[in-house]
N, C-alpha and C positions, 0 to 999 in steps of 0.2 A: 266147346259149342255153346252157343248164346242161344237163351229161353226166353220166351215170353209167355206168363200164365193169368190166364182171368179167373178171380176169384169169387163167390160169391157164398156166402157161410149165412148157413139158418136155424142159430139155438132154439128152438124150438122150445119154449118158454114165455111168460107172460114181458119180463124185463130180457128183451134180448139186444137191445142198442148196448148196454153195456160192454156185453161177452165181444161184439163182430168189431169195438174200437178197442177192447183191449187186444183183441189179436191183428189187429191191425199196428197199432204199436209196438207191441210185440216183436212183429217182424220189420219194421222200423229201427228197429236197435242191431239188424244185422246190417252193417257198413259194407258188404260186400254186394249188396243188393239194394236197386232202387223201389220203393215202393209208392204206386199212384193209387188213388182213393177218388170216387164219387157215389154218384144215389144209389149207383145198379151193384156195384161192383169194386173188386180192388183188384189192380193190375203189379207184377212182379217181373222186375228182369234181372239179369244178371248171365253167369254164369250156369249152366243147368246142374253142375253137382252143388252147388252153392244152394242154389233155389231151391232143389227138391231137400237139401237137408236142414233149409230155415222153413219150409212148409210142414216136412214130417217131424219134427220139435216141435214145431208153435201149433199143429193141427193137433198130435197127441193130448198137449197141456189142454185146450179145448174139445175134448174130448169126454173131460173129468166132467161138462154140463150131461148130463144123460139127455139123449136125443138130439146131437150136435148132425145136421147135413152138409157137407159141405159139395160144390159142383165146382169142377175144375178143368179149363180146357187151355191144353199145353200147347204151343208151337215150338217148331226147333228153330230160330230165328227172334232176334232182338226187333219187335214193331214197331219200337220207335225210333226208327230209324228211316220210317213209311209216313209218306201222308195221304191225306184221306184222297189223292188219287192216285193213292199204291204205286208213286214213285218215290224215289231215294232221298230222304234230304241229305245225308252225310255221304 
C-alpha cells in the first residue's frame, strides 16, 4: 500500500531552522522514499511500511531536542499521482 504524509515539525527552541532541515535530510538519505519540502511543510511517499519506519527513526533522533512537536497527516494513497483538480496524472 502506498502513503502519502504531510509533515510539519516544531523544535520548539530559539535556533529551530536547523533541527526541521536536519531531519529533513535525514529522511532524504532513505532511497526508498521520496521526499518534497516547502514553507509550510514536508511531504513523504513511498511505500507505507517504508515511510512509517523512516518517520519513526528520523522522528525518535529528533526527539533528543526536548520539546520536539511534530503534526502528521497520513493518507493511504500516493498524491502525487493527483493534480490539483483531483484527477489522475499517471
Amino acid at each position: 500500500m502506498n502513503t502519502s504524509v504531510e509533515i510539519s515539525y516544531y523544535p520548539l527552541k530559539e535556533e529551530f531552522i536547523p533541527a526541521i532541515l536536519s531531519f529533513i535530510d535525514r529522511l532524504k538519505m532513505y532511497p526508498e522514499i521520496h521526499v518534497e519540502k516547502n514553507g509550510i511543510s514536508t511531504h513523504v511517499f513511498g511505500k507505507y511500511s517504508q515511510v512509517m519506519q523512516a518517520l519513526t527513526n528520523e522522528i525518535e533522533k529528533s526527539f533528543e531536542i526536548p520539546h520536539s512537536v511534530f503534526v502528521l497527516k497520513i493518507i493511504n494513497a500516493d498524491l502525487r499521482t493527483y493534480n490539483s483538480n483531483n484527477e489522475r496524472t499517471h
